[in-house]
C-alpha positions in Angstrom: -25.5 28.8 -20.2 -24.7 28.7 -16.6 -23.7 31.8 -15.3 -20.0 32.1 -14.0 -20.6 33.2 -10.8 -17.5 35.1 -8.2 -14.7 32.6 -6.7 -14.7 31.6 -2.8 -11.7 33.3 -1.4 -8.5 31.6 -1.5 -9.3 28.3 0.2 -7.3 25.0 1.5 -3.8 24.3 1.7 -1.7 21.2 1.0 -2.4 19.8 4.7 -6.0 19.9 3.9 -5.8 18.1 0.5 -4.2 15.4 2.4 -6.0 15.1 5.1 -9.5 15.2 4.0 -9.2 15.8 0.5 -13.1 14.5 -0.6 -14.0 17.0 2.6 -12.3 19.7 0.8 -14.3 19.5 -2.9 -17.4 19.1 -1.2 -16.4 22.3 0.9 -15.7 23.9 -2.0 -18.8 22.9 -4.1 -21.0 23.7 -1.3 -19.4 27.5 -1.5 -21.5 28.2 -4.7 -19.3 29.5 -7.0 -18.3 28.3 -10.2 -14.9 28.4 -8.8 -12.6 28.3 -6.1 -8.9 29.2 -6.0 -6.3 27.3 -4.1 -2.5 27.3 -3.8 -0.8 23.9 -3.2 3.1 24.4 -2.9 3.6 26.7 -5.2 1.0 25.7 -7.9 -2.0 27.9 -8.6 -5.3 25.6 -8.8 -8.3 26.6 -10.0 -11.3 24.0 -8.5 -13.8 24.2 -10.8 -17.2 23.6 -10.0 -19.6 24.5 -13.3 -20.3 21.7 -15.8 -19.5 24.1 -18.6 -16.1 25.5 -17.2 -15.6 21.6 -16.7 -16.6 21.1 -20.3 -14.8 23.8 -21.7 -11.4 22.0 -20.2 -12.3 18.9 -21.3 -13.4 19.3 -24.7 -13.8 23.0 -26.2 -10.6 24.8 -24.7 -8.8 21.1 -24.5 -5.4 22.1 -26.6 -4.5 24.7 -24.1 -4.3 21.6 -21.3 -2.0 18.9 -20.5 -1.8 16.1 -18.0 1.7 17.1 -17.1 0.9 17.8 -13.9 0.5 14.2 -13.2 4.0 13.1 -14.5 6.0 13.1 -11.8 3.8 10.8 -9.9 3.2 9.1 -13.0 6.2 8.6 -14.8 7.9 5.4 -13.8 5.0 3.5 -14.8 3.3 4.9 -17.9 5.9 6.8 -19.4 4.5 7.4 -23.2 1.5 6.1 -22.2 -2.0 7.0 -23.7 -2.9 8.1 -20.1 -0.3 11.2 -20.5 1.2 11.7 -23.5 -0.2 15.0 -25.1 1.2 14.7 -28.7 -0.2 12.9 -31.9 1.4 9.9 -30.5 -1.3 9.7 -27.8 -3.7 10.0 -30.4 -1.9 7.5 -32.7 -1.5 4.8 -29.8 -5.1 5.4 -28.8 -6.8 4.9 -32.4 -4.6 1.8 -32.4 -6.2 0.6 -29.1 -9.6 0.8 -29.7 -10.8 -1.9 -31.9 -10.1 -4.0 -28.8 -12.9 -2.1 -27.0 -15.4 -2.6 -30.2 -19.3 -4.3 -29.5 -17.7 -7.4 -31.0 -14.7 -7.6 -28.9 -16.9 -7.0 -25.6 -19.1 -10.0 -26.9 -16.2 -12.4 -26.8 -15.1 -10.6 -23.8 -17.9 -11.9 -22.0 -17.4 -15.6 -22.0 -14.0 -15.3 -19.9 -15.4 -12.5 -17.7 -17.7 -15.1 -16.4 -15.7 -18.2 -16.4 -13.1 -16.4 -14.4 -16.0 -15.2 -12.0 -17.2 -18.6 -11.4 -13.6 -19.6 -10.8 -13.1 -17.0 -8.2 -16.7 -18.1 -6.5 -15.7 -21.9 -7.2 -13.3 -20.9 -3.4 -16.0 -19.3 -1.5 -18.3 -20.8 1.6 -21.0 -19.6 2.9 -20.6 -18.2 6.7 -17.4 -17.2 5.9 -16.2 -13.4 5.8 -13.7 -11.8 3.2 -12.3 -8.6 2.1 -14.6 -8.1 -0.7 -12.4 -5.7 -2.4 -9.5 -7.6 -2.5 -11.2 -10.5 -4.0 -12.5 -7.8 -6.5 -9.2 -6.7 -7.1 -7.6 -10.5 -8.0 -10.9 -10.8 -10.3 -10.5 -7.4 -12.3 -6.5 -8.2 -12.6 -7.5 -12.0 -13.7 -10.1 -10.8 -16.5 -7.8 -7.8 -18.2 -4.9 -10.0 -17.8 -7.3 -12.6 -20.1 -9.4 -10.8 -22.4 -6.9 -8.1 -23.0 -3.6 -10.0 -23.2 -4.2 -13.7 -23.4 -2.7 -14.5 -19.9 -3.7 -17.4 -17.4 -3.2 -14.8 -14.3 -4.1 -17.8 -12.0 -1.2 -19.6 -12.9 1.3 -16.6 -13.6 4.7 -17.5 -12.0 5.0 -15.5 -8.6 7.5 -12.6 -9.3 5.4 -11.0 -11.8 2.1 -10.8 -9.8 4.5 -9.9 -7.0 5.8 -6.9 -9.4 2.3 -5.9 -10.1 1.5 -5.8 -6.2 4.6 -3.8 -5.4 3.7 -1.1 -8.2 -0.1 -0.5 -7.5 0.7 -0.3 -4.0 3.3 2.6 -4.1 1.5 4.4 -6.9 -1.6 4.1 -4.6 0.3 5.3 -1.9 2.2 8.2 -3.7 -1.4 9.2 -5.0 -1.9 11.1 -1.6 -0.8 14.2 -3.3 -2.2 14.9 -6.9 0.4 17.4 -7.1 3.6 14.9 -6.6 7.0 15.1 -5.6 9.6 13.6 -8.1 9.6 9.7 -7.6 13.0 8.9 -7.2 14.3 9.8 -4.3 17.1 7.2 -2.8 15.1 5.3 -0.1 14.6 1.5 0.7 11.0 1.7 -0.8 12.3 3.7 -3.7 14.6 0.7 -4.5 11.5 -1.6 -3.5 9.6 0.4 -6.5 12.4 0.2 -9.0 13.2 -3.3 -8.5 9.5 -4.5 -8.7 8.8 -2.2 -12.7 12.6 -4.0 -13.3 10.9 -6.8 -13.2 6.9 -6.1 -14.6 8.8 -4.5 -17.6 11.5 -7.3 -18.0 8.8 -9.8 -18.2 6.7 -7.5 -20.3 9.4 -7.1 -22.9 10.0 -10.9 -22.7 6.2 -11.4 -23.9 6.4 -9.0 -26.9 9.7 -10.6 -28.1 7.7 -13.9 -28.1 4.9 -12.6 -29.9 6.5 -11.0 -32.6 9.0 -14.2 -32.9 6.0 -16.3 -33.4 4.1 -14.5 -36.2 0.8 -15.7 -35.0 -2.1 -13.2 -34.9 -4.1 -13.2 -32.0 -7.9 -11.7 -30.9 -6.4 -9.5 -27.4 -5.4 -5.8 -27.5 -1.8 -7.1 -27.1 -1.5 -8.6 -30.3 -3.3 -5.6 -31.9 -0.5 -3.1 -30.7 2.4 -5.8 -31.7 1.1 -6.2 -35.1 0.1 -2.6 -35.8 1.5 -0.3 -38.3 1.0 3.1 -39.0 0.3 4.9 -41.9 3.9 4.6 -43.2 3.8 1.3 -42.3 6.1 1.2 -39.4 5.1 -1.3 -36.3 5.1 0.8 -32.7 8.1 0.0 -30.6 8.5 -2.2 -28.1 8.8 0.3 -25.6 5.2 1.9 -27.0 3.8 -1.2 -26.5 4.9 -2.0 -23.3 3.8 1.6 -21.7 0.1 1.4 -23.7 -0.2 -2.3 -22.4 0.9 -1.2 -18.5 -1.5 1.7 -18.3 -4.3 -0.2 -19.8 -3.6 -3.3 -17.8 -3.3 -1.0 -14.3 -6.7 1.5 -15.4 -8.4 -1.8 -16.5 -8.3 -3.6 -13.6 -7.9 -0.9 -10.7 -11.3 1.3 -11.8 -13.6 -1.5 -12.5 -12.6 -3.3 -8.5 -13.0 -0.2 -7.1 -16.8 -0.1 -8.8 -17.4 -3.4 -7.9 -16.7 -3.1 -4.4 -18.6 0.0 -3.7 -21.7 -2.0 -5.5 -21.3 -4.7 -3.3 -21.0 -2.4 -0.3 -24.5 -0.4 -1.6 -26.5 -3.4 -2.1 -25.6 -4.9 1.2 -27.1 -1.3 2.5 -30.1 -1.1 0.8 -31.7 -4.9 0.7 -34.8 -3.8 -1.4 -32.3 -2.8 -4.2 -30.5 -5.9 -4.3 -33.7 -8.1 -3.7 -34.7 -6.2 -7.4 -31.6 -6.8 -9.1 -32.1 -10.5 -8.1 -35.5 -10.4 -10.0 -34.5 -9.0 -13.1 -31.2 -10.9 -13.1 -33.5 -14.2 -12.5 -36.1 -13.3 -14.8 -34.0 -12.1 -17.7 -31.3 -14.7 -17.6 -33.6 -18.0 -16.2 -31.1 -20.5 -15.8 -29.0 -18.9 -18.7 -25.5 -17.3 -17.8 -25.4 -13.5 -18.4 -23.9 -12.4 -21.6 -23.1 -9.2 -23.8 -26.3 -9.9 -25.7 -28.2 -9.9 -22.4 -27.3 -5.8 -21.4 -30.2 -4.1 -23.1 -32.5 -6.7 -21.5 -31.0 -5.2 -18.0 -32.2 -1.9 -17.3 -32.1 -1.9 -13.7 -28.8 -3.4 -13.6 -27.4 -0.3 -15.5 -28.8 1.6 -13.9 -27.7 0.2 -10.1 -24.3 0.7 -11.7 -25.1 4.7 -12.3 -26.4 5.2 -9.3 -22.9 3.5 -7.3 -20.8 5.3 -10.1 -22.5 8.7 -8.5 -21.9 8.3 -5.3 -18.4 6.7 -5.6 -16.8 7.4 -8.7 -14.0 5.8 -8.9 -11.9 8.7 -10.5 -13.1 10.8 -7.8 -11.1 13.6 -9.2 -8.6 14.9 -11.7 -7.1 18.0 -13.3 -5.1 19.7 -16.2 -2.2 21.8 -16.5 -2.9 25.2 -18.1 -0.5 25.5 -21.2 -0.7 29.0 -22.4 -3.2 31.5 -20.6 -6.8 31.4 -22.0 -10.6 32.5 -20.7 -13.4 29.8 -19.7 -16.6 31.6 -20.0 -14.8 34.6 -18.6 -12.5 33.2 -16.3 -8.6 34.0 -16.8 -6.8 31.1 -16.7 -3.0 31.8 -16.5 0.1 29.6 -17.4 1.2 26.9 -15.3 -2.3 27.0 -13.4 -3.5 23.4 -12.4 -7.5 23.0 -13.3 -8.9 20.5 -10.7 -12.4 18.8 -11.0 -14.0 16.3 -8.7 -16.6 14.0 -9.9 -17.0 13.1 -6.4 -18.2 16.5 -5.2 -20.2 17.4 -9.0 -21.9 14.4 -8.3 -23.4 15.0 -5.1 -24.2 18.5 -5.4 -28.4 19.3 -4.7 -28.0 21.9 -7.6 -28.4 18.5 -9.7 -29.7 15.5 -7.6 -32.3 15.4 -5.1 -31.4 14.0 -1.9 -27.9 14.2 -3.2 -25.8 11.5 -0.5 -28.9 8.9 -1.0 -28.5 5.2 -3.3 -31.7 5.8 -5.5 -31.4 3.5 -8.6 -34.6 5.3 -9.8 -33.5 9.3 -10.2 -32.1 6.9 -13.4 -35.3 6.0 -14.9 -36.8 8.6 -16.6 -34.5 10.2 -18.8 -32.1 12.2 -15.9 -29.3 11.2 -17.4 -30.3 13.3 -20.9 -31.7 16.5 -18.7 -28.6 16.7 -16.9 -25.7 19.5 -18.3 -22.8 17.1 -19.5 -20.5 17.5 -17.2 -23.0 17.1 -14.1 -22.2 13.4 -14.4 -18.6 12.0 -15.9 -17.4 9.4 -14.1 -15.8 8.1 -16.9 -14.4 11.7 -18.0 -15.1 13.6 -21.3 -13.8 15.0 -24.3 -11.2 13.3 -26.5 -10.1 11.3 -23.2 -12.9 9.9 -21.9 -12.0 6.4 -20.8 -11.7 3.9 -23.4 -13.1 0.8 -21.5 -16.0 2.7 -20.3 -18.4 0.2 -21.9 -15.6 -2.9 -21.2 -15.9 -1.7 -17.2 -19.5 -1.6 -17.5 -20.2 -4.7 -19.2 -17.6 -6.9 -16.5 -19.3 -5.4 -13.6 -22.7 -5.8 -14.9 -21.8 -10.0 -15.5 -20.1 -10.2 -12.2 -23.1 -9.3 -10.5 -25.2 -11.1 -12.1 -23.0 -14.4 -11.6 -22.5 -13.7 -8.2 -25.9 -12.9 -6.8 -26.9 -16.3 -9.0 -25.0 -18.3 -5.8 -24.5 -15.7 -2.9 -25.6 -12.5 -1.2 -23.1 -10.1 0.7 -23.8 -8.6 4.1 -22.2 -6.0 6.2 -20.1 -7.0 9.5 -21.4 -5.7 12.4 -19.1 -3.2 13.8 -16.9 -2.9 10.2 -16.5 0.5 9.3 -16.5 1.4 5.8 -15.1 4.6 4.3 -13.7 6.2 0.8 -10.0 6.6 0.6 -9.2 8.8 -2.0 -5.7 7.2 -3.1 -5.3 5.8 -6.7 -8.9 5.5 -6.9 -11.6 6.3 -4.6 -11.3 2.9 -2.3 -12.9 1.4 0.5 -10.2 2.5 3.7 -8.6 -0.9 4.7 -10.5 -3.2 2.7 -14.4 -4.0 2.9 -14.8 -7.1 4.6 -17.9 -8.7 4.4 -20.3 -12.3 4.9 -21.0 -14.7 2.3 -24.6 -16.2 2.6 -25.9 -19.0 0.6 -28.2 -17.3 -2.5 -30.3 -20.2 -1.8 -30.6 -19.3 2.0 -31.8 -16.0 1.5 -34.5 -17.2 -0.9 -35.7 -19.5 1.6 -35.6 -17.0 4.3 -38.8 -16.5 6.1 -38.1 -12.5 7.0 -38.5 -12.6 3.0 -41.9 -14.9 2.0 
């Protein structure tokens, strides 16, 4: 057992959260103690920097913490949602969801995550430059919008895609504080806001109407949560389903672009790495498209997707509200205290990694991620709520790359700085715009016989 080890003195303010937050956990973890304390406004907040206090939150000690801290910010678009909701309901609506995330889901899965891949490179030339991660971001919202709820994204009708734009843009935005101010406070972008979840939910409540008038069964998670009953046989709301289905859709797509776009940023860094993910790509697949069969054949794929996971997770970091005081390993935790964690800084800290800040693919390769304490690497979470498309995120970034680096390369523009932005997720700061070279090209490259 680690030992818990005395707190920094009172540290950071609600200025420095803002203005460098991912500055402030690594701060913190480099400190040394298990914990930190903070006050933000008026909340209490405990940073936590031990894998067993983290764990204790998490999973042992988990009934005396809530995600309430998040609703305000929260609210307006996942209200009921499995994302917050702290009763049996959460745990009701999430046993419903999951057979949609089941091995033979993810194989059928497959098929459209690479049809809509090829789609999206179908409008790409080489010598041309685009933001990376917002061509990520339409691919991610395309392949949930398909596998998940049986929608042709490409040709949605324009107010609904507007809608969805609108939303993730001011929930990114009002992501600046973790700690939020209520949401509706009477402004032109408030109305904005409203007006645009009038719509996503008008148009989401038209779909479930349809569904159930039809009778059909269908294979996505939609028609799983239309047609489910529970154990007195009673279907979940409309209203249930549309929050489950909004913070699914939203997590689904958001998370795995981020991913995608820091991968993409890393291999165009480190040109050996990519040059071997090429070779097992090309010599497991041949002229075979990638598939769910094909991921245990892919080791260094997985673990290329680790490695970027490490250094840019995208839930970079998170926190519970303290319910009723309790002790973590000796630490008092009182009432209405906020618990915050940080992948981001746990994740780069020497205590576990060598050469902490480095890409290494390799630290994966012989057994780290079993030697490690549990909560020295979660970027999916832990406990009860660890995400539930962990392996539906891994398996659509894993195909993308492969079908991708089958026709092109990324590179780096000279002079385009690329940062993290810690807002919804943990993004690349205006966008990551990048070159688009032939695959074929770079084979035939002399710098590489």
């Amino acid at each position: 057992m680690t030992a818990v080890r005395a707190p920094s003195l009172l540290a950071g303010s609600l200025d420095e959260f803002r203005r460098d937050r991912l500055g402030l956990f690594r701060r913190l973890s480099r400190e040394g103690g298990a914990y930190a304390q903070l006050r933000i406004r008026r909340t209490q907040v405990l940073f936590l920097n031990d894998p067993e206090l983290i764990g204790q939150v998490l999973g042992v000690r988990r009934d005396h913490f809530s995600k309430d801290y998040l609703r305000p910010l929260f609210n307006p678009l996942v209200r009921g949602s499995i994302e917050i909701a702290d009763s049996d309901s959460w745990l009701h609506e999430r046993k419903l969801a999951m057979p949609a995330f089941h091995a033979r889901r993810l194989e059928s899965y497959g098929t459209d995550m690479v049809d809509l891949t090829e789609r999206m490179l179908a409008g790409w030339r080489p010598g041309e430059a685009r933001d990376i991660s917002a061509d990520m971001s339409g691919l991610t919202l395309e392949i949930v919008a398909k596998t998940l709820y049986g929608i042709d994204a490409s040709r949605y009708r324009g107010d609904a895609r507007d809608a969805i734009a609108i939303v993730m843009e001011d929930f990114a935005d009002r992501a600046g504080s973790l700690l939020a101010l209520p949401v509706i406070i009477p402004n032109l972008r408030t109305l904005r806001f409203v007006r645009a979840l009038y719509r996503l939910n008008k148009e989401l409540n038209r779909m479930i109407r349809e569904r159930r008038a039809t009778g059909a069964e269908g294979p996505d998670l939609f028609e799983m949560l239309i047609r489910a009953k529970d154990e007195h046989g009673r279907p979940m709301s409309d209203r249930q389903v549309r929050d489950v289905s909004i913070a699914i859709f939203f997590a689904g797509h958001e998370t795995t672009a981020t991913l995608l776009s820091w991968t993409w940023h890393l291999l165009a860094s480190h040109p050996d790495v990519e040059a071997r993910l090429v070779e097992e790509f090309e010599s497991v697949l041949g002229d075979n498209r990638p598939t769910y069969a094909d991921m245990s054949r892919l080791p260094f794929a997985e673990m290329v997707l680790a490695e970027a996971l490490r250094l840019y997770p995208p839930a970079y970091g998170f926190g519970r509200l303290c319910l009723r005081e309790c002790q973590l390993e000796g630490l008092r935790v009182p009432a209405g205290a906020v618990t915050l964690m940080s992948p981001w800084a746990m994740h780069r800290d020497p205590r576990f990694y060598d050469d902490p800040d480095a890409f290494l693919p390799d630290r994966w390769a012989d057994g780290l991620a079993k030697r490690l304490p549990r909560y020295a690497y979660f970027p999916f979470g832990g406990g009860p709520r660890m995400c539930l498309g962990s392996n539906f995120a891994t398996l659509e970034a894993t195909l993308v790359l492969a079908t991708v680096l089958r026709k092109f390369r990324l590179r780096s523009l000279p002079g385009w700085r690329v940062e993290p932005q810690p807002s919804i997720t943990l993004r690349p700061k205006g966008g990551l715009r990048m070159s688009v070279e032939s695959g074929e090209a770079v084979r035939k490259s002399p710098a590489l016989a």
